[in-house]
C-alpha positions, 0 to 999 in steps of 0.5 A: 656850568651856565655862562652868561655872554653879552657884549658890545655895551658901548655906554656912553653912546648916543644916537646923533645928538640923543643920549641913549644912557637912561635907555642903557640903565634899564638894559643893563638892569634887565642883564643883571635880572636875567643873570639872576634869573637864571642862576648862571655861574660866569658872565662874560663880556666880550668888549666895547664895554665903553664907546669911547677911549675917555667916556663920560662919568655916567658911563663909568659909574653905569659901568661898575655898579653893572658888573659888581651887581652881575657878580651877585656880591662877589660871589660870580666871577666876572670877565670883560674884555677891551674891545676896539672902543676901549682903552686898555689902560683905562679898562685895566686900571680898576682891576687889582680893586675888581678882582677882589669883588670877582671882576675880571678885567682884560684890557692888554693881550698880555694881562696875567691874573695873579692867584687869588681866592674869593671866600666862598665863591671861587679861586684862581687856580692858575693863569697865563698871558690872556689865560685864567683857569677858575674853580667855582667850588659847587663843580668839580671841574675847572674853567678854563679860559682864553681871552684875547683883547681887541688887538691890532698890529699896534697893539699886538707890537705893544703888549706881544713883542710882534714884529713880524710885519708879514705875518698877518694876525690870523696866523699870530693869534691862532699859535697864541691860542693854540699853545694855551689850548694844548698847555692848560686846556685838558678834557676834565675841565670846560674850555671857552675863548673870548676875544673881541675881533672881526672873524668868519667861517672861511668860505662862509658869508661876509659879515658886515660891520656896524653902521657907525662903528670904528670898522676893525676890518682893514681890507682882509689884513685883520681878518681872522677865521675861526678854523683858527679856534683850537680844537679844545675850545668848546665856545668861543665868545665874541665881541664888535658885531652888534647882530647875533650871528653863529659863525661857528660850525659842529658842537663847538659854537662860535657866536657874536651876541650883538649889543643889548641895544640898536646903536644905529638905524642900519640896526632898526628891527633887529632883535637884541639878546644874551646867550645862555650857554651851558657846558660839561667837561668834554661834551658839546656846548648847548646855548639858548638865547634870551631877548631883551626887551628894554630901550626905544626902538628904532624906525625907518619911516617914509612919508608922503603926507605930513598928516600920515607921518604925524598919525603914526608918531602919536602913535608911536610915542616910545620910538627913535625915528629916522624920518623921510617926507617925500612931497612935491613941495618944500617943508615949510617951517610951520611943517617942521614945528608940527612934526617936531611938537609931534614926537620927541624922538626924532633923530634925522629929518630926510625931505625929498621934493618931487618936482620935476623940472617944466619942459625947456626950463634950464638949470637956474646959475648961482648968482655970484655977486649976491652979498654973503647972506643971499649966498648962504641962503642959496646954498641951503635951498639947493642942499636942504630944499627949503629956506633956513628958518629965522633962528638959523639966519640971525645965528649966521648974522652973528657968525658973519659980524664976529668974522667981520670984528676979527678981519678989522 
């Protein structure tokens, strides 16, 4: 049986003030492509399926039409998971509509999926709390998975019933999945685990989480090991890091795919991609990667010169820049028109001025009697390194009149 396992989608999201939406259609069309491409039997999608609790309507629509066409017309169930993004409410709110199209949504830790049977595609033969076993009729054997929500202490007294404030999430979710594991999942049928939380191998190397992500890990008390795996679980699916790492150890692999494009500059030359994997009854999970080649790249660039930074934006016409101008004078307005007219990518602007203070120079002090405007201009040259252009002084003048209107 071949399972598809992404995750991390985070529609919706954009890179400062740039919308990355056309760049998450094109991956999404590559996902759905390689899903088909590869004739996989399940695809799995281990949360943050949006980027925020209420995602703009474009990210909803991406959102469906994505995991209708990943279902090959109703005929590849499909599993997505609330990540820490999501709202449970609004991931679940489509599922009894979803699941007759093979869609599976988890938004709460506690979500019972009812029997049911798609015509010619699959059953569900049983289920539980967070557990859903599937019969794909071209196998003979079953697939059984656990699946686990994004949850916190919160949700966890929500939708589980915990109250124990002393018992730490570690020790709650691996007697959850260990009771599962030991009632449905037997060797004569596949065993995987999806959940979308902060895990490491214990004793193993310190993950670190996203630039810019909602950080799930609060000092050490929502960490979670993956000895807490079961035994039975021959792939664990997971979800929030946006790097591909393999936590796990032995032939039961233990893997965050990373998101299907760099959502910060901290993620800049990362390679993104799915994992294949493909399992049997009771023997060891084999996974292979596909890299995915859509969206713009992200780029760090340090320049001394702007003709040298404009050289390589030309060249670079398809990139998301972060750019750094290192010169011993301050960026003139005309520099950054040149810059901005050079390429259309451009996120942040980084100006570092070189010069150095003259012998027996003292620090110039702020002169307190100055009116407003002279104030503001002083605290931009101090802060930005150069003078605010002409657009920024009449937008401050308007600011400055409406707070004088208001006072009168």
């Amino acid at each position: 049986m071949r399972i598809l396992h992404t995750a991390d989608w985070h529609l919706g999201k954009k890179l400062d003030f740039f919308s990355r939406l056309e760049e998450q259609r094109e991956v999404m069309d590559e996902i759905c492509q390689i899903a088909d491409r590869e004739e996989v039997d399940l695809v799995v999608v281990s949360g943050d399926l949006y980027d925020t609790f209420n995602p703009p309507i474009e990210a909803t629509e991406l959102l469906y039409k994505t995991l209708k066409r990943l279902t090959n017309n109703g005929k590849r169930p499909v599993i997505a998971i609330a990540g820490n993004h999501d709202s449970p409410d609004r991931v679940d709110s489509p599922d009894p509509l979803a699941r007759e199209c093979g869609i599976f949504f988890f938004g709460q830790p506690n979500l019972v999926t009812k029997q049911l049977t798609v015509e010619g595609a699959f059953d569900v033969i049983r289920s539980d709390e967070g557990f859903v076993e599937l019969k794909i009729p071209k196998y003979y054997y079953p697939i059984r998975i656990l699946s686990t929500a994004f949850a916190n202490e919160m949700r966890l007294k929500q939708f589980l019933g915990f109250e124990d404030k002393a018992a730490q999430l570690q020790e709650v979710l691996k007697e959850r999945w260990r009771n599962l594991a030991t009632q449905y999942c037997d060797s004569f049928g596949v065993n995987l685990l999806t959940t979308h939380l902060y895990m490491l191998k214990r004793g193993g190397e310190v993950l670190e989480e996203p630039e810019g992500e909602k950080p799930i890990r609060l000092g050490y008390a929502d960490l979670v090991y993956s000895d807490s795996i079961p035994a039975q679980i021959q792939y664990t699916a997971l979800g929030h890091l946006h790097r591909f790492h393999e936590i796990g150890q032995g032939d039961a692999p233990v893997i965050y795919p990373g998101s299907p494009l760099a959502y910060s500059f901290s993620e800049a030359g990362q390679k993104k991609q799915v994992v294949l994997v493909d399992l049997e009854p009771n023997k060891p999970a084999q996974y292979s990667t596909v890299t995915l080649e859509k969206g713009r790249q992200l780029h760090r660039k340090r320049f001394h010169s702007i003709d040298e930074a404009v050289v390589w934006l030309h060249e670079n016409p398809h990139a998301l820049v972060e750019l750094t101008l290192e010169s011993d004078e301050f960026l003139s307005a005309i520099d950054l028109k040149r810059i901005h007219e050079a390429h259309d990518g451009i996120i942040h602007i980084i100006p570092i001025v070189n010069r150095k203070q003259e012998p027996g120079c003292t620090v110039q002090s702020v002169n307190l009697d100055q009116d407003m405007k002279d104030l503001f201009k002083d605290f931009f040259r101090s802060k930005y390194g150069q003078d605010p252009n002409d657009e920024l002084m009449a937008l401050f003048d308007e600011v400055a009149a409406n707070t004088l209107e208001k006072e009168d």
